[in-house]
Backbone bond lengths (Angstrom), bond angles and torsions (degrees), N, CA, C in turn:
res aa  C-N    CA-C-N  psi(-1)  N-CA   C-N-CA  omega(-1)  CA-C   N-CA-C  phi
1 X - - - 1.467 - - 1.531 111.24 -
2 X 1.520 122.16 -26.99 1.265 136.68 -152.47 1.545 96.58 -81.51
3 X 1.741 107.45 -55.08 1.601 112.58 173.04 1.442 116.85 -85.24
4 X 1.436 128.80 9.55 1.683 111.15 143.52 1.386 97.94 -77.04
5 X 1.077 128.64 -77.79 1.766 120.74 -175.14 1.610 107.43 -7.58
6 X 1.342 100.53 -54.84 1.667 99.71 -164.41 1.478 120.19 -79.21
7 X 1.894 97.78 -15.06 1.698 101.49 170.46 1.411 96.35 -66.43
8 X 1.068 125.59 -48.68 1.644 133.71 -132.88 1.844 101.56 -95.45
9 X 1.265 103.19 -6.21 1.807 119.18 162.16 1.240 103.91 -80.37
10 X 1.560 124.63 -42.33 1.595 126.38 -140.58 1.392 80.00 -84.15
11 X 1.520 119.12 -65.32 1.370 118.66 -169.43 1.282 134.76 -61.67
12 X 1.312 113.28 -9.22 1.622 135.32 161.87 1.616 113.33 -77.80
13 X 1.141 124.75 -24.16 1.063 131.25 177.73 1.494 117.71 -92.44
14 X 1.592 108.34 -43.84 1.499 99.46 149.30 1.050 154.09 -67.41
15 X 1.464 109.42 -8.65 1.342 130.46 175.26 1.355 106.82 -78.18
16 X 1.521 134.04 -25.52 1.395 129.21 -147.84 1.744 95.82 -86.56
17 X 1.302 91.68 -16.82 2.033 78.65 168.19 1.793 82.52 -116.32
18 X 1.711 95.56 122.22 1.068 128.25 139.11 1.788 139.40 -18.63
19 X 1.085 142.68 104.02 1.667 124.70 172.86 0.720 112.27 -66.63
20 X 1.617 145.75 -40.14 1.162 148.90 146.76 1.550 110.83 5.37
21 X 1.467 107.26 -82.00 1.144 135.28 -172.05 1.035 121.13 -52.59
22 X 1.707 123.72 -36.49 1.180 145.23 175.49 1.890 107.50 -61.36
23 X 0.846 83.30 -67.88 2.065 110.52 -175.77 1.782 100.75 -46.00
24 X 2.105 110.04 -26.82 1.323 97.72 159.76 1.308 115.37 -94.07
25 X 1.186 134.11 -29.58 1.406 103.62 -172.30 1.458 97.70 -78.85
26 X 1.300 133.44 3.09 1.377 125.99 169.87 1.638 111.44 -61.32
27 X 1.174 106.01 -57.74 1.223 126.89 158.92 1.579 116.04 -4.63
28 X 1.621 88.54 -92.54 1.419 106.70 -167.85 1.870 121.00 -64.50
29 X 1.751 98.16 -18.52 1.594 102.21 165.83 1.351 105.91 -80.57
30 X 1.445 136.26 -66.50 1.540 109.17 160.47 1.625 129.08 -13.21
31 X 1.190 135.27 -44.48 1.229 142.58 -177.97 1.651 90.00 -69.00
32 X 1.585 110.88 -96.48 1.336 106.74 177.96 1.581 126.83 -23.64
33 X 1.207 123.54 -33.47 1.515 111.16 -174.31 1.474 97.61 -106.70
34 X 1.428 132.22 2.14 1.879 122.86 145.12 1.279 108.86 -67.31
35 X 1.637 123.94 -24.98 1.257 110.46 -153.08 1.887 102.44 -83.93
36 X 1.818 111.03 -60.52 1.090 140.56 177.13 1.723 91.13 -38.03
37 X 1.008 158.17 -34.42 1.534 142.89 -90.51 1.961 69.60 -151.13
38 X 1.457 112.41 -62.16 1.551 120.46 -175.93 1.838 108.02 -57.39
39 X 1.554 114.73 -47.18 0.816 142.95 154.61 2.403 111.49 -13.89
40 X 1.091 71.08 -88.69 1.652 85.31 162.33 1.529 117.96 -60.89
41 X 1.506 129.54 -31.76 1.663 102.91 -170.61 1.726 86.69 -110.39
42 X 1.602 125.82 22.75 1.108 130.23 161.47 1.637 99.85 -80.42
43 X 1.092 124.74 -62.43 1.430 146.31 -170.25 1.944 100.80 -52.28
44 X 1.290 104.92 -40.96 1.527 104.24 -167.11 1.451 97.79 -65.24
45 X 1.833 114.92 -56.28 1.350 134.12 -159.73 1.558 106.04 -53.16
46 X 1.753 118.29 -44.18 1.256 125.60 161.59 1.537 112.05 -33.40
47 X 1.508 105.48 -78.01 1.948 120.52 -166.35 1.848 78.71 -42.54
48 X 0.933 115.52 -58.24 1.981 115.03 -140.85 1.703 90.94 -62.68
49 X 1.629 137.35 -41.29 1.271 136.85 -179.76 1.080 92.12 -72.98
50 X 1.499 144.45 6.89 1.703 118.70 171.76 1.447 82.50 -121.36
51 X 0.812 173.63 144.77 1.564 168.56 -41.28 2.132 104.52 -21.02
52 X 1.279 97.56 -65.15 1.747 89.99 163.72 1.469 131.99 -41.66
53 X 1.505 100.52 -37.84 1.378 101.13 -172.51 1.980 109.66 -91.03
54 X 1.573 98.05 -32.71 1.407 90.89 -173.48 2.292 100.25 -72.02
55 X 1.119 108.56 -5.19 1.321 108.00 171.27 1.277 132.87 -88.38
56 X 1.103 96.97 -12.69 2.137 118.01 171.08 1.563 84.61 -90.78
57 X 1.341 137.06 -58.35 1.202 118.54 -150.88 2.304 108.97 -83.20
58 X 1.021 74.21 18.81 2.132 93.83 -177.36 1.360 121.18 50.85
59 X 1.553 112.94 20.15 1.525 107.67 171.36 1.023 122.78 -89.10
60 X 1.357 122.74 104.61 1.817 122.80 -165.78 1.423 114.35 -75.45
61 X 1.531 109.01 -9.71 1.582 114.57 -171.92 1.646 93.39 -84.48
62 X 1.501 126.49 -47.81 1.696 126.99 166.74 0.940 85.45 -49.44
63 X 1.528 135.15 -91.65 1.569 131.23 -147.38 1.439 117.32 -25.00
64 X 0.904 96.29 -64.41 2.323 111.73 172.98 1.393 94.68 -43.28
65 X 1.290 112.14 -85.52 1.741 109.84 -169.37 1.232 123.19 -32.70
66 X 1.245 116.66 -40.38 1.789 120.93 -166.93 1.649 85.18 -88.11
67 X 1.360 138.03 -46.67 1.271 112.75 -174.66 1.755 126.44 -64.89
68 X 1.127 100.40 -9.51 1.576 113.95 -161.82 2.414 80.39 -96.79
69 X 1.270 87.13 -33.72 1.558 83.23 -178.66 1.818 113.11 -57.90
70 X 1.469 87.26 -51.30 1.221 97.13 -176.99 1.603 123.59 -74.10
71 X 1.197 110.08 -3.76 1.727 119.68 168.86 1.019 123.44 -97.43
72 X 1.350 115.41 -30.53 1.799 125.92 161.44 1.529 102.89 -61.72
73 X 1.270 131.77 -47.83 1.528 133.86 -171.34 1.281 116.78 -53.38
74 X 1.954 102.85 -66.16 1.301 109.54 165.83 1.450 141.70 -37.76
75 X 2.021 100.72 -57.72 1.343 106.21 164.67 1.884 129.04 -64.66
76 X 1.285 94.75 -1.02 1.323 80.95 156.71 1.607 126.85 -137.10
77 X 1.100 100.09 21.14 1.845 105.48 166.22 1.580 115.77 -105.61
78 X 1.273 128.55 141.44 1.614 105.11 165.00 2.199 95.47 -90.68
79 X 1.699 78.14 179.11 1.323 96.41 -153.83 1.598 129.06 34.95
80 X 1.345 83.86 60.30 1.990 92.92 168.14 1.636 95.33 -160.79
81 X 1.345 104.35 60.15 1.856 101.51 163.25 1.641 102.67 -98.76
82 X 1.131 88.42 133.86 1.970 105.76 -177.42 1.752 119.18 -57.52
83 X 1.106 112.95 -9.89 1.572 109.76 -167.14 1.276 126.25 70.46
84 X 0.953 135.46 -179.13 1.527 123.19 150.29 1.189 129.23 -64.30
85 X 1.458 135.37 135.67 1.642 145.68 -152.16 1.591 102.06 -142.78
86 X 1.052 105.76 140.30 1.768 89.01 179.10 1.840 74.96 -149.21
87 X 1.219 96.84 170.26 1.659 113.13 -172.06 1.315 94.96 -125.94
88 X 1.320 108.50 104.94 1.508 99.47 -162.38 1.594 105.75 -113.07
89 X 1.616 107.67 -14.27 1.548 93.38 165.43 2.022 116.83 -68.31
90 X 1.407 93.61 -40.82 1.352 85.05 -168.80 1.555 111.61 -59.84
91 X 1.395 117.18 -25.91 1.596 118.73 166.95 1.554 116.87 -47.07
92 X 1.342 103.40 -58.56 1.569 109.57 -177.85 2.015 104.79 -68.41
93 X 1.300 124.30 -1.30 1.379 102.34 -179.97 1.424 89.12 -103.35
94 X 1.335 117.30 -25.96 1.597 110.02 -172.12 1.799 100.23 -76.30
95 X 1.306 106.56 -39.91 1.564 87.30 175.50 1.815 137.05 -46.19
96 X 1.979 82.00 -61.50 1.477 103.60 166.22 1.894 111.17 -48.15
97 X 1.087 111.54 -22.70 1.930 97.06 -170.01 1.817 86.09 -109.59
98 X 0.908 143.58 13.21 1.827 158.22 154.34 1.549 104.48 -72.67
99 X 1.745 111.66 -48.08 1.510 112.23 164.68 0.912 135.71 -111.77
100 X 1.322 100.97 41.31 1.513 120.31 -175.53 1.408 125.22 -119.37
101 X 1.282 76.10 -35.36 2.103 104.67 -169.83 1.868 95.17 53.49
102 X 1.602 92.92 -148.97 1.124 102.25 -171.38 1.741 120.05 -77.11
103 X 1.435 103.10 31.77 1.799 103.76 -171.25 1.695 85.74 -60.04
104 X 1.692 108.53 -175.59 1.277 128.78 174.71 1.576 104.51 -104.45
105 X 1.587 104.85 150.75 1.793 108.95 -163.34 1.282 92.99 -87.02
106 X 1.445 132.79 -146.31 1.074 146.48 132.04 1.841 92.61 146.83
107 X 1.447 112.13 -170.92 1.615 122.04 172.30 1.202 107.43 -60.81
108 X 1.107 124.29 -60.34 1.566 153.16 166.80 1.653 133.59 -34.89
109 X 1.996 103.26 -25.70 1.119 123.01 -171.10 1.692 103.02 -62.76
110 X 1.604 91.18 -179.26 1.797 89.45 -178.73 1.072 99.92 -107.34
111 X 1.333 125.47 10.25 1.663 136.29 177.60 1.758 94.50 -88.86
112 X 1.477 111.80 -52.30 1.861 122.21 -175.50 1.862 89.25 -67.53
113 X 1.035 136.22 -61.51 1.267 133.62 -179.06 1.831 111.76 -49.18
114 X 0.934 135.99 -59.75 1.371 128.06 153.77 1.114 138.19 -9.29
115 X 1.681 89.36 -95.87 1.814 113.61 168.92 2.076 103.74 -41.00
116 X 1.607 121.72 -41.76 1.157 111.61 174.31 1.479 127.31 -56.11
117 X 1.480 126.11 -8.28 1.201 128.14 -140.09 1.689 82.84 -145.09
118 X 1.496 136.43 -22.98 1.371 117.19 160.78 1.484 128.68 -133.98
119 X 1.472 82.32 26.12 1.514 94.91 176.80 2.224 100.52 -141.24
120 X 1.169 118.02 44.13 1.612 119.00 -148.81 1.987 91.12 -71.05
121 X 0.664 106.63 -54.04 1.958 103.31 -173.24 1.678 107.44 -65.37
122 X 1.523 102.56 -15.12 2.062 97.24 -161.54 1.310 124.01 62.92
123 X 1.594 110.59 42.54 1.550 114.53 -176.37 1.436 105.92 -99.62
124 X 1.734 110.83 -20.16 1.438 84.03 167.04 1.347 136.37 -97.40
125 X 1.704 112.64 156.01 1.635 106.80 -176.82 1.196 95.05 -129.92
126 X 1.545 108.67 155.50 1.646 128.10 -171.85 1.378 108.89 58.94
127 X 1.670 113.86 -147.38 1.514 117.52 -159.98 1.704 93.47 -112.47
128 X 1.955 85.29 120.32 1.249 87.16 155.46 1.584 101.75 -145.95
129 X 1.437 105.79 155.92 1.485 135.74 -149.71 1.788 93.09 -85.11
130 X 1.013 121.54 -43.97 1.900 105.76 169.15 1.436 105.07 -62.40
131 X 0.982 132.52 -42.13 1.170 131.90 -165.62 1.291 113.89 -68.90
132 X 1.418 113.87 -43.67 1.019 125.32 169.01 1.751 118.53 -51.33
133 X 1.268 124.33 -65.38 1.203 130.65 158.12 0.973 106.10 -15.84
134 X 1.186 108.77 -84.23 1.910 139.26 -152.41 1.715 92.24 -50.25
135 X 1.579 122.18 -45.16 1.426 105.94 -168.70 1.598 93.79 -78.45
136 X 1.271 132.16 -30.57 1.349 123.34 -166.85 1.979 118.07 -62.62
137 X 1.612 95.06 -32.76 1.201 104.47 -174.08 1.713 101.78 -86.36
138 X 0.941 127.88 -0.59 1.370 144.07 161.15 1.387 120.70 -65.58
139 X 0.951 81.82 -56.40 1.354 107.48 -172.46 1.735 120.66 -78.93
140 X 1.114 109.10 -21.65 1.601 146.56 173.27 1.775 89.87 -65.64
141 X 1.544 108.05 -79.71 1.467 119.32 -177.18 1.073 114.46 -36.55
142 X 1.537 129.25 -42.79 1.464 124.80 -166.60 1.353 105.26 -86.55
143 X 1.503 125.85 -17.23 1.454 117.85 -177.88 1.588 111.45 118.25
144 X 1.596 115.94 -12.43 1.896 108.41 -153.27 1.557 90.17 -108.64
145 X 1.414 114.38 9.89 1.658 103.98 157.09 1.557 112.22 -129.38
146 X 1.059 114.19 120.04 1.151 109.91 162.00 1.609 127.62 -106.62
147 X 0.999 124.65 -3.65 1.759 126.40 159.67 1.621 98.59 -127.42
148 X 1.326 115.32 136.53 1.324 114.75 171.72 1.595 120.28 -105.58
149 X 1.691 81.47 4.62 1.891 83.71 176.62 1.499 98.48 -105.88
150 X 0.956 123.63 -18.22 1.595 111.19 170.79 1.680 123.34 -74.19
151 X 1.291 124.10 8.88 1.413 124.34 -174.98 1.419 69.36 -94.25
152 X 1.908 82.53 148.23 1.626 113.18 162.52 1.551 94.26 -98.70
153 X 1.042 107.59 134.78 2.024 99.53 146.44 1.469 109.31 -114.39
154 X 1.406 112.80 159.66 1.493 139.22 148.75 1.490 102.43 -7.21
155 X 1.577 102.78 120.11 1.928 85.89 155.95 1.466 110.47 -89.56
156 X 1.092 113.65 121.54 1.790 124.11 165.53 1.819 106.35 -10.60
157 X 1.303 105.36 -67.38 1.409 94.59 -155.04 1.748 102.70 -75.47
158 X 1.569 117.31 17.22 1.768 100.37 173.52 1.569 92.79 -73.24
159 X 1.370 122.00 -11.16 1.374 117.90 -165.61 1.518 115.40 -95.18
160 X 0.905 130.18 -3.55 1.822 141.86 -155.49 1.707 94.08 -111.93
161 X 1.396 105.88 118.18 1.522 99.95 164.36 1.853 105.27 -152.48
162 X 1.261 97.18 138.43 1.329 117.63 -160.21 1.697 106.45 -134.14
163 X 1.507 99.06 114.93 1.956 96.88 -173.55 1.351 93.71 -122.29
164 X 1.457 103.90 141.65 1.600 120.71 -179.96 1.663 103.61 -96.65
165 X 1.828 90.88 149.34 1.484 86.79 171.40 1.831 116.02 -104.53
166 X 1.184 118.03 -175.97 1.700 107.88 -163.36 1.334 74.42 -93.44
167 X 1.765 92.48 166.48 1.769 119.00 168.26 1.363 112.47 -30.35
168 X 1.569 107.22 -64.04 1.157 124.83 -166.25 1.708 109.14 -157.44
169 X 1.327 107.23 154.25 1.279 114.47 -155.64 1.621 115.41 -130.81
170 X 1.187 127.22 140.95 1.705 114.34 170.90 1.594 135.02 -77.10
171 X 1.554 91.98 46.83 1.821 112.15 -168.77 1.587 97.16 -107.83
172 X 0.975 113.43 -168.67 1.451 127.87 -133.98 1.818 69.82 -101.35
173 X 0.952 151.69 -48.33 0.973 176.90 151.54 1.899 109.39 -1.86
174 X 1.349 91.28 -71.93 1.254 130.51 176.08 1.506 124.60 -58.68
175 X 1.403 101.50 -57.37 1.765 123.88 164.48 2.055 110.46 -66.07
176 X 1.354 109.15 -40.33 1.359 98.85 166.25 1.380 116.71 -61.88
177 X 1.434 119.31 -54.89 1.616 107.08 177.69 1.578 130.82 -38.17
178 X 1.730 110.53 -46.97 0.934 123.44 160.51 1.592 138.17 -54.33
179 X 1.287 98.63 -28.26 1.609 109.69 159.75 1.379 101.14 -73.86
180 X 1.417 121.86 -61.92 1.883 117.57 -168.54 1.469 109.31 -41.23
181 X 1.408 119.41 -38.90 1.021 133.41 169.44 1.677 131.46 -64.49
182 X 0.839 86.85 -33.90 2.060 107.58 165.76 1.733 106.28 -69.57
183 X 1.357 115.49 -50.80 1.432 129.88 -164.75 1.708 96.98 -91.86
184 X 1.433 133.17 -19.99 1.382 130.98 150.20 1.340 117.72 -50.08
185 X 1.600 109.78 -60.22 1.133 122.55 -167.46 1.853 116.28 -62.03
186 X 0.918 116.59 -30.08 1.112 139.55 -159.24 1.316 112.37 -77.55
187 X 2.189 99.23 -50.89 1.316 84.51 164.50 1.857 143.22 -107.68
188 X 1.366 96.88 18.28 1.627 139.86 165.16 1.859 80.05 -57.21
189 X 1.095 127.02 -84.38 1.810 137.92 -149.24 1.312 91.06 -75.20
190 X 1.388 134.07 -29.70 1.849 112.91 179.30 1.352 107.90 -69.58
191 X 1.509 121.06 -49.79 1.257 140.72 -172.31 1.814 103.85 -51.42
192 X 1.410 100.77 -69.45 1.496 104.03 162.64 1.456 119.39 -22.48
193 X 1.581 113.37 -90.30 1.308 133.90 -159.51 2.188 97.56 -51.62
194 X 1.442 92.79 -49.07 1.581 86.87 172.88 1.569 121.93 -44.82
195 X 1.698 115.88 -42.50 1.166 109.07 -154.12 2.068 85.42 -86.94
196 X 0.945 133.77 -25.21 0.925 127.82 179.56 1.668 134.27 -54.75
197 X 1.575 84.04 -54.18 1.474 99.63 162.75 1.586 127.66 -82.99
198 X 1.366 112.44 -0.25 1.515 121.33 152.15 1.520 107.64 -71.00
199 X 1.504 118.70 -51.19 1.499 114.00 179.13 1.608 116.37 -52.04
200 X 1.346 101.40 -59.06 1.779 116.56 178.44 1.851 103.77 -33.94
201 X 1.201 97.64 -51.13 2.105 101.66 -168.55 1.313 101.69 -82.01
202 X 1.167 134.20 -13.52 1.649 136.35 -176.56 1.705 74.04 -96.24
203 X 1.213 160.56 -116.39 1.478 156.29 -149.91 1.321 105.85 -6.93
204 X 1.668 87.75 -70.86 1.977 93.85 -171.15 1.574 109.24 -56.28
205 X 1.337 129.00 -25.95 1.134 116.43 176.41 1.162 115.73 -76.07
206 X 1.338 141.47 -22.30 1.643 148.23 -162.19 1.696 97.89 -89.83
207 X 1.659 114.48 -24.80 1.442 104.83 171.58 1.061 130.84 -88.67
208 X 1.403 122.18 -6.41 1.472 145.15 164.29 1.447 109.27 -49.99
């Protein structure tokens, strides 16, 4: 008699929190940890458009900063790894001044005369191999190359940088999952322990 009493405590006591209740704040931490989670690869996508932009605009001293911004960010948020990034203007100025050597720039240059004649709309970006030609043999015509196998260029990948973010992180982000996960768990073991201790009092009653 002593341990039905004590089934019939256990299960009164588990009952007093609700599943109902559970399944909402389940709810609403799902929400919160989509949001925090968007939150962060919002924040990355920002840093990564200021590394693009400070690289169109040719300041390599911004360029560095925003990338070092954007690697500190990444490495420490999850869901905010950058992808692959390549800096592709500064490639194409380091190329163009690779086949240039020390000519002089200007509108007028035979570097601006070139690039006009194999690059005329500005559709291409990064390294490409006609282009490449095309400025060399350009460049051939005007006189400011004379071996085209002796230019070094850029290797592509000094330009490619790609930062991962960790599994999981101790951001607002990070700590919600772990709650969703607390408030999962929680109600996985009520559900359990209920159906258990429904079995246990259906036993004790069949030995009566």
């Amino acid at each position: 008699m002593a341990d039905n009493r004590q089934l019939r405590k256990s299960i009164k006591h588990i009952r007093a929190i609700k599943t109902w209740q559970l399944i909402i704040v389940l709810v609403l931490m799902l929400f919160l940890t989509a949001t925090f989670l968007r939150l962060n690869n919002t924040g990355m996508i920002a840093r990564r458009n200021a590394v693009t932009s400070a690289d169109k605009a040719g300041d390599a001293q911004e360029t560095s900063a925003r990338l070092y911004d954007l690697q500190r960010f990444s490495s420490s948020h999850m869901n905010a790894s950058s992808g692959t990034l390549y800096l592709q203007e500064q490639y194409n100025r380091d190329v163009k001044k690779a086949m240039t050597g020390n000519s002089p720039g200007g509108a007028d240059s035979p570097q601006a005369r070139a690039d006009a004649v194999c690059n005329p709309n500005l559709s291409i970006r990064g390294y490409s191999k006609a282009y490449q030609d095309c400025m060399l043999a350009e460049l051939t015509k005007e006189g400011q190359v004379t071996d085209p196998s002796t230019i070094k260029l850029p290797n592509p990948a000094l330009y490619r940088y790609e930062f991962n973010a960790p599994i999981w992180s101790p951001d607002f982000a990070g700590w919600s999952i772990v709650a969703t996960f607390f408030v999962m768990i929680i109600t996985v073991v009520r559900l359990i322990a209920l159906g258990v201790l429904r079995l246990l009092l259906r036993r004790h009653y069949r030995q009566l």
